[in-house]
N, C-alpha and C positions, 0 to 999 in steps of 0.2 A: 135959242140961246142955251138951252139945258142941255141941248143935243152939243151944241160948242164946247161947252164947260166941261164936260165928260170927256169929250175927246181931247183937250185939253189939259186936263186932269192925267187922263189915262195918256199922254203924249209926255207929258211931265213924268209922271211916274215909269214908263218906260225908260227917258233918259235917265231918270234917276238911279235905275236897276243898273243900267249898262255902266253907269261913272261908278257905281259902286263896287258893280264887280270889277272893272280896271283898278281900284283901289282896294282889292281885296285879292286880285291877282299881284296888286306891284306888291301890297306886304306880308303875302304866303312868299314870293321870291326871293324879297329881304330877309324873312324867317327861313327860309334854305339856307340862302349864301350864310345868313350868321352860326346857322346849326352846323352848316360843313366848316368856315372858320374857328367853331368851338372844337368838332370834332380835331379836327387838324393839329389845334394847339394842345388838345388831349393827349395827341402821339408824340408831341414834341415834350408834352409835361413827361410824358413816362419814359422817350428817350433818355430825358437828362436824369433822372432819377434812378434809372438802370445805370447809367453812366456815373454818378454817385455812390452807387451802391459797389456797382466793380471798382471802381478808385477806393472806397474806404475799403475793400475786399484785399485787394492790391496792397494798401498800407497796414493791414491786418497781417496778411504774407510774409513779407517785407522785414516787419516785427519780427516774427517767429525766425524767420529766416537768420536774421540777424544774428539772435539765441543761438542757432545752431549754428551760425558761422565762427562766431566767437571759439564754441565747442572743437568744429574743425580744425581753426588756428591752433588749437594747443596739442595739434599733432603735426604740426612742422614746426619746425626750428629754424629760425631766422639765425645771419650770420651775428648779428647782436643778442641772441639767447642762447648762445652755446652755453656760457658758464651757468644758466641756469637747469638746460641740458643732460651739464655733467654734474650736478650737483642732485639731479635727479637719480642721475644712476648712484650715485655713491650713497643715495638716502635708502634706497631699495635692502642693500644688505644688511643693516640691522632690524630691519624686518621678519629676518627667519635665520638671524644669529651669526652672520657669518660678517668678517670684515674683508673691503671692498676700497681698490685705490685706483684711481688713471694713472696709466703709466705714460700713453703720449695720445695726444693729437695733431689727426696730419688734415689738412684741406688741399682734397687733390687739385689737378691741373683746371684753372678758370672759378676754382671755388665750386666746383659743381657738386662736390661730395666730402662728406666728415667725416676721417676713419678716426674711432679711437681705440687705445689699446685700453685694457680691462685686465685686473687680477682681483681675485676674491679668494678667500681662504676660513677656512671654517673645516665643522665636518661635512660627512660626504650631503648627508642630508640637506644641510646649510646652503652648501655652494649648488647644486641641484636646485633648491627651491627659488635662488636667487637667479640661476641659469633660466627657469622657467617665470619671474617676476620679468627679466630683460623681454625675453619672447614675448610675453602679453604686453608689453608696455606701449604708452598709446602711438608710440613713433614707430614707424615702418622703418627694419631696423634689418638689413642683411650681414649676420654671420661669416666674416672672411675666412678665419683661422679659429681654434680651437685648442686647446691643451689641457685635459684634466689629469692628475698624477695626485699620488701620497706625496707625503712631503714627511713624515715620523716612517721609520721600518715598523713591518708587523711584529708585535710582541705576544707570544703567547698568552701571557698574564691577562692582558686585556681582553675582557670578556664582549666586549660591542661595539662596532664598526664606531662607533659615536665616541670614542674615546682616540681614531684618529686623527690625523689632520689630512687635510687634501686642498688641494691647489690649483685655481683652475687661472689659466690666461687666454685671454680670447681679444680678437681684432674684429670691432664691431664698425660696419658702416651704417652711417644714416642715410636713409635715401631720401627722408622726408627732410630735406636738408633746400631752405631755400637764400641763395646768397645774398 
């Protein structure tokens, strides 16, 4: 019977090895599949988070962009800022002392383009440095015609060019001209 009981025993505990490791295989398998499901949802967490990241990146841009489109805009002239335009140029010459009038505006064929005419008058300095305020100014601005002349004869007496007058009229188009 002892001899029974042992083998018994030891037939028992054999089965018991075997179901156990089945159930130590089935939840090392379970602890896979859930380690590679963790893993998985890992890449998907740092997908979206990159995807977060470049969207707020993008509305960062965007921003900025904005700023400087704004900036942009105030170098064309819509067909509705022209009077601001020309009030632009006429503010320019008492800047370096010379006085400054439109004479005409024309909008060529389809509105594609703003010619205006321009006269300024001052000394030579004056109209010069006004000639050179048009040129930097932030509209892209092509020079059609040009006319600088005295407008006083030269007097002896007068010891410095700054004591004549000079006259300049010029036909300026805007090309940054949107209709």
């Amino acid at each position: 019977m002892k001899n029974n009981f042992q083998k018994i025993a030891l037939l028992l505990s054999i089965l018991l090895f075997i179901s156990l490791c089945f159930v130590y295989g089935y939840f090392y398998n379970k602890i896979q599949e859930n380690s590679q499901n963790a893993e998985q949802a890992k890449i998907a967490l740092q997908l979206e988070i990159d995807k977060r990241d470049r969207v707020n990146a993008l509305e960062n841009s965007m921003q900025q962009i904005s700023d400087n489109k704004d900036l942009l805009e105030t170098h064309f002239a819509r067909s509705s800022d022209v009077v601001p335009f020309l009030n632009t140029i006429e503010s320019l010459a008492p800047w370096v002392g010379a006085k400054a009038q439109i004479d005409s505006v024309e909008t060529g064929t389809g509105n594609t383009k703003l010619v205006v005419g321009v006269s300024a008058s001052g000394s030579f300095d004056s109209v010069y440095k006004f000639l050179t305020l048009l040129e930097n100014s932030p509209y892209e601005l092509n020079f059609l015609s040009m006319d600088i002349h005295k407008t006083t004869p030269i007097d002896p007496s007068l010891k410095t060019n700054k004591d004549l007058s000079w006259q300049m009229i010029c036909k300026i188009q805007l090309i940054s001209y949107l209709p």
